[in-house]
Structure formats: structure tokens, C-alpha cells
C-alpha positions, -999 to 999 in steps of 0.1 A, spaced: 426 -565 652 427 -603 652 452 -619 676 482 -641 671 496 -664 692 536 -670 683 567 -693 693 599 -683 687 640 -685 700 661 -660 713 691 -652 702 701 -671 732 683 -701 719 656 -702 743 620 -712 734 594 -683 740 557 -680 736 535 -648 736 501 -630 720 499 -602 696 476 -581 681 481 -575 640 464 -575 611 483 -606 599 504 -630 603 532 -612 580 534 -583 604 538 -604 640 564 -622 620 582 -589 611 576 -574 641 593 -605 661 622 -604 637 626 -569 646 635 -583 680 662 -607 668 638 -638 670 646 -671 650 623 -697 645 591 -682 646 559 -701 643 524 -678 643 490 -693 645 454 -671 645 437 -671 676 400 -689 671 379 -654 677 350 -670 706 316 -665 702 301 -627 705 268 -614 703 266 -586 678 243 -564 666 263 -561 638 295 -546 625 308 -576 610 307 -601 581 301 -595 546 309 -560 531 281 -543 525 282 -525 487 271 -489 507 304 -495 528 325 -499 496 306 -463 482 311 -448 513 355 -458 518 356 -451 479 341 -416 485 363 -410 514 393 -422 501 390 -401 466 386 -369 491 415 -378 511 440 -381 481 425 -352 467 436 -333 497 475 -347 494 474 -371 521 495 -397 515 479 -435 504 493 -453 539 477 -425 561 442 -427 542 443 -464 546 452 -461 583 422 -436 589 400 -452 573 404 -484 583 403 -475 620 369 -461 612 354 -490 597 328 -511 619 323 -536 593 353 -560 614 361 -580 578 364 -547 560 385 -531 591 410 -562 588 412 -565 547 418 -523 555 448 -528 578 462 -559 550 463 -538 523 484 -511 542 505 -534 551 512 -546 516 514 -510 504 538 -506 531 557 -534 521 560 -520 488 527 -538 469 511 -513 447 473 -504 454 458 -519 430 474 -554 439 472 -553 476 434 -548 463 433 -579 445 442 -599 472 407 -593 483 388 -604 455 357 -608 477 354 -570 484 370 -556 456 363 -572 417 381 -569 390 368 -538 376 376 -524 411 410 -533 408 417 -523 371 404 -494 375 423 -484 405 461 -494 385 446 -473 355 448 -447 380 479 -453 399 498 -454 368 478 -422 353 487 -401 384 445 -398 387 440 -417 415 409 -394 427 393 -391 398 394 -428 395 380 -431 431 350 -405 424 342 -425 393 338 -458 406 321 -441 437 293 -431 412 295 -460 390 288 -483 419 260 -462 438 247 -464 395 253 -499 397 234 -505 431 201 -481 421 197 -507 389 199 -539 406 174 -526 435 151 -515 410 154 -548 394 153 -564 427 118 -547 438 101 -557 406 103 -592 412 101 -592 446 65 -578 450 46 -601 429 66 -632 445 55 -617 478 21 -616 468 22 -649 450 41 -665 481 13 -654 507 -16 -668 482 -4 -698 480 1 -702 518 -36 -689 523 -55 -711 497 -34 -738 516 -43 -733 549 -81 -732 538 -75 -760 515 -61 -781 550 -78 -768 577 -108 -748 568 -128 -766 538 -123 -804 561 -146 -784 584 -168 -774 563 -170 -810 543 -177 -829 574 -208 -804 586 -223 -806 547 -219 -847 550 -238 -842 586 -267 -825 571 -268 -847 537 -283 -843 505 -264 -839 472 -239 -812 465 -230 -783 438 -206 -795 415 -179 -765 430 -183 -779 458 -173 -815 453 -146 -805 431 -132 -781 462 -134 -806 485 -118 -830 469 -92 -807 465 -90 -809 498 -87 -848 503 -56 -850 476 -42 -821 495 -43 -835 528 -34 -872 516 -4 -861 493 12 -830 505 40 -843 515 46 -859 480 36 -827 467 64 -805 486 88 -831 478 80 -828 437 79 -794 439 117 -795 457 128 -816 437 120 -795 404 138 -768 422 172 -786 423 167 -800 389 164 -768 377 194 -754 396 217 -781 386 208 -780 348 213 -739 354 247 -750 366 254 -764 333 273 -748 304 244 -759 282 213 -757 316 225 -723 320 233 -708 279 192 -725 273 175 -710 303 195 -672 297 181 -677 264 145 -686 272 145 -653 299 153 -629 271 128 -643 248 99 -637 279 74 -609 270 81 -587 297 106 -600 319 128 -604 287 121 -569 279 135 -558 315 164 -582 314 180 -568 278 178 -534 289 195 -539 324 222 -557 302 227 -531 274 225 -504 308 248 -522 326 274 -534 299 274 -495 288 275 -479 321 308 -506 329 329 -505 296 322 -466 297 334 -459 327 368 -488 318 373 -471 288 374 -433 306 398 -443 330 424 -457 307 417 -493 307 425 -513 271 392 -519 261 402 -555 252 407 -560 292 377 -536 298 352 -562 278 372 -591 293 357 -577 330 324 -572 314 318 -604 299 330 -619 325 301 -599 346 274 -601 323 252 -623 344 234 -639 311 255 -662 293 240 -652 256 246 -617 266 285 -627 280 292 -651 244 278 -613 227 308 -596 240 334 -625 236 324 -622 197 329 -583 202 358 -588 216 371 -615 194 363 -588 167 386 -562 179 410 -583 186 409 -591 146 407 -559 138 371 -553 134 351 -528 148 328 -530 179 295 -523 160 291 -556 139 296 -583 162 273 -560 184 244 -561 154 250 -599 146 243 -608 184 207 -597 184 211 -587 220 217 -552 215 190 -532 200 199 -514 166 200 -478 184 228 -486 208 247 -501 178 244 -471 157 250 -450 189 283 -473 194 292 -470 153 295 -433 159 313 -430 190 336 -455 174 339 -434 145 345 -397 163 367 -409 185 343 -406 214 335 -438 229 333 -435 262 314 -403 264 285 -417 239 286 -452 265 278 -430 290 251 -411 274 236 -450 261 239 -457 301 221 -429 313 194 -435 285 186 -469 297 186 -461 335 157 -443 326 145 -469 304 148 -495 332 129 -470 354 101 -468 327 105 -509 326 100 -517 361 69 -492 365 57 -510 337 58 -539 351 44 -528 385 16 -514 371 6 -546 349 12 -571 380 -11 -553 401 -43 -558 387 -34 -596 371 -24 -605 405 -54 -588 423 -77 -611 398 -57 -641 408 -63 -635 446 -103 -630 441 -102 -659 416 -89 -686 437 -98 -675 472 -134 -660 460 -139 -690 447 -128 -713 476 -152 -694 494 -183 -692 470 -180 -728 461 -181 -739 500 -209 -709 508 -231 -727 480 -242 -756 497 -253 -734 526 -273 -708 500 -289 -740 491 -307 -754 521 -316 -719 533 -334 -713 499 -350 -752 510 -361 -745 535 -375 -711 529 -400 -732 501 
């Protein structure tokens, strides 16, 4: 627990100073007041420097699957909310998620409901988090809640690793050729160039062209890092744009293939969100309020405001859904009859599930085309780096064989 240094007067009126451990400031006062102390002032000790392995900092998103889990079994067994707070929070090694723990039983115990002693903690618990946990408190289903946003969020984490893993390999690879037709361009072909201008004579046209490859490199690459950087913050600050940002969301789902893989992680992870909203009682207009709000592609997020908007006219969820052109015209009809049958959430589910696999499919896909592009980009460049300064040599030993 953090420590607290306080001041305070006795009911005698004399000053007094002291340390004590809390979770917040809010409880030392309390505590002090307890002991018929006026006056009080409380301050946060500065926590020195430690050496950690780790244990502390962000939460991670298995720590949150892992308390959820917990907690869902722990309610199910009729232990009361404080107590599975207290337990679980003295468990924790994660130190941010051990203090946000011990906050949130303190405002329960203070007479806070869950979900907004939750809320205070937007950084560990969002919005879907939260409204899903006061659809439960005031349903009396607390643990099935729990259980479905444990599975929802281990759902949630499979997707965006999958997604993750695709893009990271071919940067990787991408990353590592260009640092090794760099190094060659600056250290090795100079080499080379001054040994074929010792021996003389006139040089393959590859040859020349490599080398003076290597002369603009060497004379410009500091201008050529500093273009290249500053692309990369034009870019982010016109992303940071309303407009920067609606363009470039626009431009990824139009790609061939990454465009592709981005629509189907949206339509997975819209369904898989409002599904899961709309089975634990949320009002669905608040339910696509969260997800727009989470869409993570503005032409995607403006999709649901319309559907939204819609709804909220009347309408039903299916036509601003078709108009869009974000959501292909299966999960619309899917939607139309769920709609219609009164089933919603169940055929959202079955739409999620569908497009896990689909993302699966995507990603393989995607793999499995990058492979052999990127394998001919590596023997195109650095093959040819290597030929074209081998060709002058293959020369004057044919020469001199004559």
C-alpha cells in the first residue's frame, strides 16, 4: 500500500504529524477522524526508486481475464463483493492494479456501487467493462456477467494478437532488409569501389549504378533519415485530424488484402461487443454508443452513429447497416432476422464466431502470400547488390584467362 504522510490537531489543539499506510487519501482521513482529529492535511509519499523485475505498471489485459474469472467464481460461491475485493486484491502483484483493487473497496464500502467505483478507473476498466458490470448489479447476475466478459475479453485478445502477428512478420522482415542492404550499401560496396578504381578499366553498367548508390547514400543519409522522419510525423499529425484520420481509415479498407483483414476484424469485433451488451441487458442505444465509440476506424465508428441514429428514429438496425457499405450483405441479412425473431443477441454471437474463423482464414492468407513476395524481395535486392559488385571481378578473370 502506498504511504501517507498527515498533519492534524488534537482535540487539545496541538499540531501532530505521522505516516500511514492506505490505499488513499480518503481512508487516512477517515481513519484520523476516527481518532477525533481536526484539521487534517494528507499528502502521498514520493515512492523512491526500486529495481523490479516487474509487478508493477500498466495492467496487463491477462491480469484483468484472470480477476474477472476469479471474481465471477467468488460471487458464485456467495461471498460477499467487499471480501472478494479484499482477496483478490491482496493477491495481485501487478502494484497499480493491487492499489485501484483496495480503491474500489473502499468506495464499495463507502456505499459506491460496483460499477461506479469501477469507473473511477477508466484506465483499467472501459466502458463496456463498467456497463456491463451495473447491467448486472441491477439484474442480480453479477456472475454471469463476470464469466461473460471473462470470455469476451480472452475473444477480444485472441483477435487483436492474430491481427497483431500478421503485420508484425513481414515488418520484421522488411525492417532487417533494409538495415542489411544499408550496411552493404555504406560499408561494404565503398570497399569494393575503391579496389575496382585500383585495378582500372571500365565497368558493367550494374555496377556503376550500385556504386553510385553508394556515394548518394553515404553523402545524403542524414538528409535521407530526416525526410523519411519527417513523413512519419506528417502522417501522424494529418491521422490526428478529423478529416487525416476519416481519409486514411478510408484508404485502409479499400487495400486489397489488408482492407480485406481490417473489415472483417471490424464486423467480428462490432458483433462479438454489441452481442455480448445486448445479452447482458444493456439498452442497445448505450451498447452501440460503446461500440462506436471503440470501433478503431472512423468510417466504421460514423457506420454505427447512422445505425444508431436509425434506432433512435425508429428504424431498424439492418438499413443503415446495408447503406454503410462496411458491412457485408450476409451479416445484414443475418442481423434483419435476428431483429425480426427477436433473437439478436444470440444470431451476433453466431456472426462473431463466424468471423473469428474468418479472420483466422484472413491472417493465414496473408502469411502465406507474404512469404514468398518477400523472399523474392530479399534475393532481388541483396542478390543483386552482390551480382552487380561480383561482375567486375567475373570480368577480369575471364581477361585474363584469354
Amino acid at each position: 500500500m502506498p504511504k501517507f504522510t498527515w498533519e492534524a490537531r488534537t482535540k487539545a489543539g496541538a499540531q501532530q504529524k505521522g505516516v500511514m499506510d492506505a490505499a488513499n487519501e480518503a481512508m487516512v482521513e477517515a481513519q484520523l477522524k476516527k481518532f477525533g482529529f481536526t484539521s487534517i492535511t494528507v499528502k502521498q509519499e514520493k515512492a523512491a526508486f526500486k529495481f523490479s523485475l516487474g509487478g508493477g505498471g500498466k495492467v496487463d489485459t491477462k491480469d484483468l481475464v484472470v480477476f474477472t474469472r476469479q471474481f465471477a467464481t467468488m460471487i458464485d460461491s456467495g461471498l460477499p463483493l467487499v471480501q472478494c475485493l479484499d482477496i483478490l486484491a491482496g493477491q495481485q502483484t501487478n502494484q497499480s492494479f493491487k492499489t485501484a483493487l483496495y480503491n474500489i473497496k473502499e468506495s464499495v464500502e463507502s456505499g459506491s456501487t460496483f460499477a461506479d467505483a469501477l469507473a473511477k478507473h477508466p484506465k483499467i476498466f472501459d466502458q463496456l467493462y463498467v456497463n456491463l458490470i451495473a447491467a448486472g448489479e441491477v439484474g442480480g447476475i453479477l456472475d454471469t456477467i463476470l464469466n461473460r466478459l471473462a470470455a469476451y475479453i480472452e475473444k477480444a485478445l485472441k483477435l487483436k494478437k492474430q491481427v497483431k502477428g500478421a503485420m508484425v512478420y513481414p515488418a520484421t522482415i522488411i525492417s532487417i532488409a533494409v538495415v542489411v542492404i544499408g550496411v552493404i550499401l555504406v560499408f561494404v560496396i565503398p570497399t569494393f569501389a575503391k579496389m575496382f578504381a585500383d585495378f582500372g578499366g571500365t565497368l558493367p553498367t550494374p555496377t556503376l549504378i550500385v556504386i553510385g548508390m553508394s556515394n548518394f547514400l553515404q553523402k545524403y543519409i542524414i538528409v535521407i533519415i530526416a525526410i523519411f522522419y519527417g513523413i512519419k510525423v506528417a502522417i501522424g499529425k494529418y491521422y490526428a485530424t478529423p478529416v487525416g484520420r476519416k481519409s486514411m481509415d478510408r484508404l485502409f479498407l479499400r487495400m486489397p488484402v489488408i482492407g480485406v483483414l481490417i473489415r472483417k476484424v471490424a464486423v467480428a469485433k462490432f458483433t462479438r461487443t454489441l452481442g455480448t451488451m445486448i445479452s447482458s441487458g444493456v439498452p442497445i442505444m448505450d451498447g452501440l454508443d460503446i461500440v462506436a465509440r471503440t470501433a478503431g476506424n472512423k468510417i466504421v465508428e460514423e457506420a454505427i452513429y447512422k445505425v444508431r441514429q436509425a434506432i433512435s428514429e425508429g428504424k431498424t438496425m439492418a438499413e443503415p447497416l446495408a447503406e454503410s457499405g462496411v458491412f457485408p450483405p450476409m451479416v445484414v441479412q443475418m442481423i434483419s432476422v435476428g431483429e425480426a425473431t427477436g433473437a439478436m443477441d444470440a444470431m451476433l454471437g453466431k456472426i462473431a464466431d463466424f468471423y473469428d474463423e474468418e479472420v483466422d482464414d484472413a491472417v493465414g492468407n496473408l502469411t502465406s502470400m507474404m512469404e514468398p513476395l518477400l523472399m523474392l524481395f530479399l534475393g532481388t535486392t541483396v542478390g543483386g547488390l552482390v551480382v552487380a559488385m561480383y561482375l567486375p571481378i567475373f570480368k577480369l578473370a575471364g581477361a585474363v584467362g584469354n
